[in-house]
C-alpha positions in Angstrom: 15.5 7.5 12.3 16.3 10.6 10.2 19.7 11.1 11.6 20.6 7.1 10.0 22.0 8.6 7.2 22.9 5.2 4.9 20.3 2.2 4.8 20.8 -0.5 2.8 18.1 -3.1 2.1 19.1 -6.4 2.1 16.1 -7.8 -1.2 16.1 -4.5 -3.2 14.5 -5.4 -6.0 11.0 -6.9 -4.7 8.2 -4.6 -5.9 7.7 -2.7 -2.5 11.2 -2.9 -1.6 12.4 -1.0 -4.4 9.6 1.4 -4.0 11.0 2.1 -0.5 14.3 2.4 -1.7 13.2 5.3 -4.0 10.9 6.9 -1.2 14.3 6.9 1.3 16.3 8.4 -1.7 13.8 11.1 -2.3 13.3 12.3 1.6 17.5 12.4 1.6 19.4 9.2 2.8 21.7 7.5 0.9 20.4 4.4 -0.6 22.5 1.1 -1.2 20.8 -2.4 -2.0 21.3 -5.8 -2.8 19.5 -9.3 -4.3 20.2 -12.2 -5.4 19.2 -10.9 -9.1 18.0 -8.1 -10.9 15.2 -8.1 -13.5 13.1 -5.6 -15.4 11.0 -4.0 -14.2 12.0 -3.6 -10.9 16.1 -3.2 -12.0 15.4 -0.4 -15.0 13.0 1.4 -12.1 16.4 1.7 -9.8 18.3 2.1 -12.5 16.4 5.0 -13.3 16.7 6.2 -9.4 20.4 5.8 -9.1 20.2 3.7 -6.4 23.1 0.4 -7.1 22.2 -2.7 -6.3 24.9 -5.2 -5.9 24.9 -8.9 -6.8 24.5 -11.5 -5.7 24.1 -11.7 -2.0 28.0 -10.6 -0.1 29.0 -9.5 3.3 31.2 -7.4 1.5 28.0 -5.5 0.2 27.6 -4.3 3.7 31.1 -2.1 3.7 31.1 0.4 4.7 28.8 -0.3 7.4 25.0 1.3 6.9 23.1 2.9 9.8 20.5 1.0 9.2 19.6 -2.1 7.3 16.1 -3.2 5.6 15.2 -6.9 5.4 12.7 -7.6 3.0 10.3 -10.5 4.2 11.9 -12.8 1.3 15.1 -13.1 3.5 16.0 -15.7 6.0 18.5 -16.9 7.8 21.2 -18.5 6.5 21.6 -15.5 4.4 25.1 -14.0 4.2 24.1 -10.3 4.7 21.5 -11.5 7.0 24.5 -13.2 9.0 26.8 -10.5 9.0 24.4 -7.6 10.5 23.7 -10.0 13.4 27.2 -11.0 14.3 28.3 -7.0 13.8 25.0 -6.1 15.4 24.4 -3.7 12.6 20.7 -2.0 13.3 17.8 -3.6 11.2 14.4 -3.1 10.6 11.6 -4.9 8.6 10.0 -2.6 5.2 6.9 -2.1 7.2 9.2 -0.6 10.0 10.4 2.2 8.4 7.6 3.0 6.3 5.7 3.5 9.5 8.5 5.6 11.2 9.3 7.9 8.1 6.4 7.9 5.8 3.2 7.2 7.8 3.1 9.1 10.4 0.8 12.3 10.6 -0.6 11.5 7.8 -4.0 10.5 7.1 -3.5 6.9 5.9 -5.6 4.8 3.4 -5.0 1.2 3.3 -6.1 -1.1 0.2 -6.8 -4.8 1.5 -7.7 -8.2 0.4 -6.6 -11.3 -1.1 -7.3 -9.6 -4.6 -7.7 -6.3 -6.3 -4.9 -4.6 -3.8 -3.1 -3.3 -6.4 -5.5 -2.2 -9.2 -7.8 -0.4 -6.3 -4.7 1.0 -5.1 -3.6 2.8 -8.6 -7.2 3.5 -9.2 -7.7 5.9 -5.8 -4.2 7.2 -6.1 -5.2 8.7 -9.7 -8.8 9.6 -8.1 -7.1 11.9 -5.3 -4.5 12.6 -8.0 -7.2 14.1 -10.3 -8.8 15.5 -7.6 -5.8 18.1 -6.8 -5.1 16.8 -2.9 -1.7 15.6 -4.3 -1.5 12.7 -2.1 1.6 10.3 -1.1 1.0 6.9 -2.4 2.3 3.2 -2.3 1.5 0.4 -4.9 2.6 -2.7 -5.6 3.5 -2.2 -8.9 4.0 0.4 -11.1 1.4 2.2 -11.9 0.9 3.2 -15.8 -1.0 7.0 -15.1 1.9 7.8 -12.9 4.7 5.9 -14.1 5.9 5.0 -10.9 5.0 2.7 -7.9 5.3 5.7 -5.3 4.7 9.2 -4.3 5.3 11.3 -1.6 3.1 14.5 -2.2 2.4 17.6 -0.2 -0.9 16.7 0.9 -2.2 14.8 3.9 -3.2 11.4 2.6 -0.9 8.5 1.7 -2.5 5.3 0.0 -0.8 2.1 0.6 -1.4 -0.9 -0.4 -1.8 -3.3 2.3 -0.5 -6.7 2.2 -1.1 -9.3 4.3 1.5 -11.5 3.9 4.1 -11.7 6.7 6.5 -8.7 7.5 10.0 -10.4 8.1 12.3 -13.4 9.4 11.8 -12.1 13.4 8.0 -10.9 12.7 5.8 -13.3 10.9 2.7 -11.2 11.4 0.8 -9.5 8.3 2.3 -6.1 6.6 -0.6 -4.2 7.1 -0.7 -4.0 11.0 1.9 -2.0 11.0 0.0 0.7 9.0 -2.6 1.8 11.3 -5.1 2.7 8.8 -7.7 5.5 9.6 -9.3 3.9 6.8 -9.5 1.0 4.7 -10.9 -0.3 1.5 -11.9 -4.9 1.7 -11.9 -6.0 -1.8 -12.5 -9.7 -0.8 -11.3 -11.9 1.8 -10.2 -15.6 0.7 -7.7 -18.1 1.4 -4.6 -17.7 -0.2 -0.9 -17.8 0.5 -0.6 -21.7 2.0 2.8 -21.1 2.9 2.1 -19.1 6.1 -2.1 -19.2 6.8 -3.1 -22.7 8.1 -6.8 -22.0 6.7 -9.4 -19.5 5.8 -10.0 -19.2 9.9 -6.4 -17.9 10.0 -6.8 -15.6 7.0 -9.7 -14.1 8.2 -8.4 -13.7 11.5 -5.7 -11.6 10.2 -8.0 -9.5 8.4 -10.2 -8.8 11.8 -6.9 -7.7 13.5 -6.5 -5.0 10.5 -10.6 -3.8 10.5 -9.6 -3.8 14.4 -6.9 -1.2 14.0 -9.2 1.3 12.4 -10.7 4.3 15.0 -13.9 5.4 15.4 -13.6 8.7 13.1 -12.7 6.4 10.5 -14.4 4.1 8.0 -14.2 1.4 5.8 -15.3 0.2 2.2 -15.8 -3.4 1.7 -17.4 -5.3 -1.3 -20.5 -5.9 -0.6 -20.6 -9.9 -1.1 -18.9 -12.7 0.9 -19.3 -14.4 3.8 -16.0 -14.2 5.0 -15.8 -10.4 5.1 -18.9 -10.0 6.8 -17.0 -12.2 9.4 -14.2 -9.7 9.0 -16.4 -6.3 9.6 -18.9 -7.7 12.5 -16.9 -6.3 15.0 -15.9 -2.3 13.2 -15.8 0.1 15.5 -16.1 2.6 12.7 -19.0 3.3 9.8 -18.9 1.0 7.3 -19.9 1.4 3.4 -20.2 -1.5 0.7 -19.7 -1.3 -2.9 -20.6 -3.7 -5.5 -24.2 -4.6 -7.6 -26.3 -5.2 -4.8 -29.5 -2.6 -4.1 -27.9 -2.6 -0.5 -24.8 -1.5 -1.8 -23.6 2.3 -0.5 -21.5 2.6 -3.8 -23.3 0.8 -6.9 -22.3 0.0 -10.4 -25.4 0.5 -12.3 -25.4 0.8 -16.1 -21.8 -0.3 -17.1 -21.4 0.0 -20.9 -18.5 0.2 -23.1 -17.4 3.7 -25.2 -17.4 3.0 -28.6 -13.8 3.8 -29.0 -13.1 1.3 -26.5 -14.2 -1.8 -28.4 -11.9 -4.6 -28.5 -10.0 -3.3 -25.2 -11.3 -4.3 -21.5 -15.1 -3.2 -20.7 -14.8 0.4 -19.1 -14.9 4.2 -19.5 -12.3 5.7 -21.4 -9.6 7.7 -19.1 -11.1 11.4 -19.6 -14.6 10.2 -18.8 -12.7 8.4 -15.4 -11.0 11.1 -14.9 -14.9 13.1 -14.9 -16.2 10.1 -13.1 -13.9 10.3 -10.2 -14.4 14.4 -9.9 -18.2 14.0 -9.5 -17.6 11.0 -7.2 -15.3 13.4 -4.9 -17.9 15.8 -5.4 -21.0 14.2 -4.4 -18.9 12.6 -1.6 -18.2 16.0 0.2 -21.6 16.9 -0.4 -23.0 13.8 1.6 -20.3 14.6 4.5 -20.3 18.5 4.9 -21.6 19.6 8.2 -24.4 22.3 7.7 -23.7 26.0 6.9 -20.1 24.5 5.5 -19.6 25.3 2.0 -19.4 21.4 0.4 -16.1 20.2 2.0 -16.0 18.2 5.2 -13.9 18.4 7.7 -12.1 15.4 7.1 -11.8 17.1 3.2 -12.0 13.6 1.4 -10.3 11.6 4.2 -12.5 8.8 2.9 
């Protein structure tokens, strides 16, 4: 797709939409979008980009023509802009699309899942890998407060991306997330949610399968270490799997969680430069457990995991 050289997306100021927006900006295209409204955050963040956004919804918002149009999954039919690239046959694709096409590909991907804790776990590992020095590529829902920003595309291998699992768009009501094809992914919990579109917590966790299902041999996943519903999920992995949480069974265990002096009043946790030394010695003891012999400490998938 890089020779489509204007895309417009038709819901431009949903949280991941407007991250793309920026993302498509900063690899070069020209950027055009519309919505229905525009509300802070979202309309200061592409404010701040340069990107316009036109309102309310208008044919006329779609002149000249784009090479390509975006529908965000909040469109339907019935919708003017929706209408007119159908009857022009103007090219369109869904957000997971064309962050598979342009962003995902060769690069090691990490995918955050679950019905909660997506996008705190997502800001939390971006700022690990971030304070790590692998300078990874990274998309949350939301905008982060370390980074200022709900995206990143960096130099190194890895992009993080939240993975949502509600549906992608009008003509594909399947989850986000399967169009990702994670070599990894992290299961904070598995529950039912989103009535809308999942008949029951049998459809949820289906969903969920599909998604472990996509992951490959060499790669892994972290699930929380409690639920009955994602040990439904992970029965069938084809790839290691490691659990976090209190449990003695747990692979990753918080033990001994107190709150810094300094920190009294605010939410129970470490203050940001002893996360920031928490997260090094994590990485650390993490390429220690997965370096082949005679290597010296990294492994070859160099914090793939």
């Amino acid at each position: 797709m890089s020779d489509k050289r204007h895309i417009h997306l038709i819901g431009i100021c949903g949280t991941a939409m407007a991250s793309l927006a920026g993302m498509l900006k900063q690899r070069g295209f020209r950027v055009t979008g519309s919505d229905a409204a525009s509300y802070p955050p979202m309309s200061d963040f592409l404010a701040l980009l340069e990107i316009p956004v036109a309102q309310p919804f208008s044919a006329a918002n779609l002149e000249p023509r784009p090479d390509m149009v975006v529908v965000g999954n909040a469109i339907s039919r019935g919708n003017v802009e929706l209408e007119h690239i159908l009857d022009r046959r103007i090219p369109f694709c869904s957000l997971p699309q064309i962050l598979h096409e342009e962003f995902l590909r060769g690069k090691e991907v990490l995918v955050i899942a679950g019905t909660h804790g997506k996008t705190t776990t997502t800001s939390m590992l971006a700022w690990i890998f971030q304070s790590a020095g692998v300078q990874p590529s990274f998309l949350i829902g939301g905008i982060a407060e370390n980074f200022g920003s709900s995206f990143q595309l960096g130099q190194g291998k890895h992009f993080i991306l939240e993975g949502d699992e509600y549906d992608t768009a009008f003509f594909d009501k399947g989850p986000k997330f399967l169009h990702y094809f994670p070599d990894a992914i992290i299961l904070t919990s598995v529950e039912f949610d989103h009535a809308d579109i999942y008949k029951d917590l049998d459809a949820v966790e289906t969903a969920f399968k599909r998604l472990v299902n996509l992951v490959p041999g060499r790669g892994r996943i972290v699930a929380l270490d409690t639920g009955e519903s994602i040990e439904r999920c992970l029965a069938k992995a084809f790839c290691p799997v490691e659990r976090y949480g209190s449990s003695q069974s747990a692979t990753w265990k918080v033990t001994k969680i107190q709150r810094a002096e300094r920190d009294r009043g605010r939410s129970p946790g470490v203050g940001m430069r002893d996360f920031e030394r928490t997260n090094r010695c994590c990485l650390e003891d993490f390429q220690k457990r997965e370096a082949p012999p005679g290597s010296s400490g990294a492994s070859q998938r160099d914090h793939d995991h």
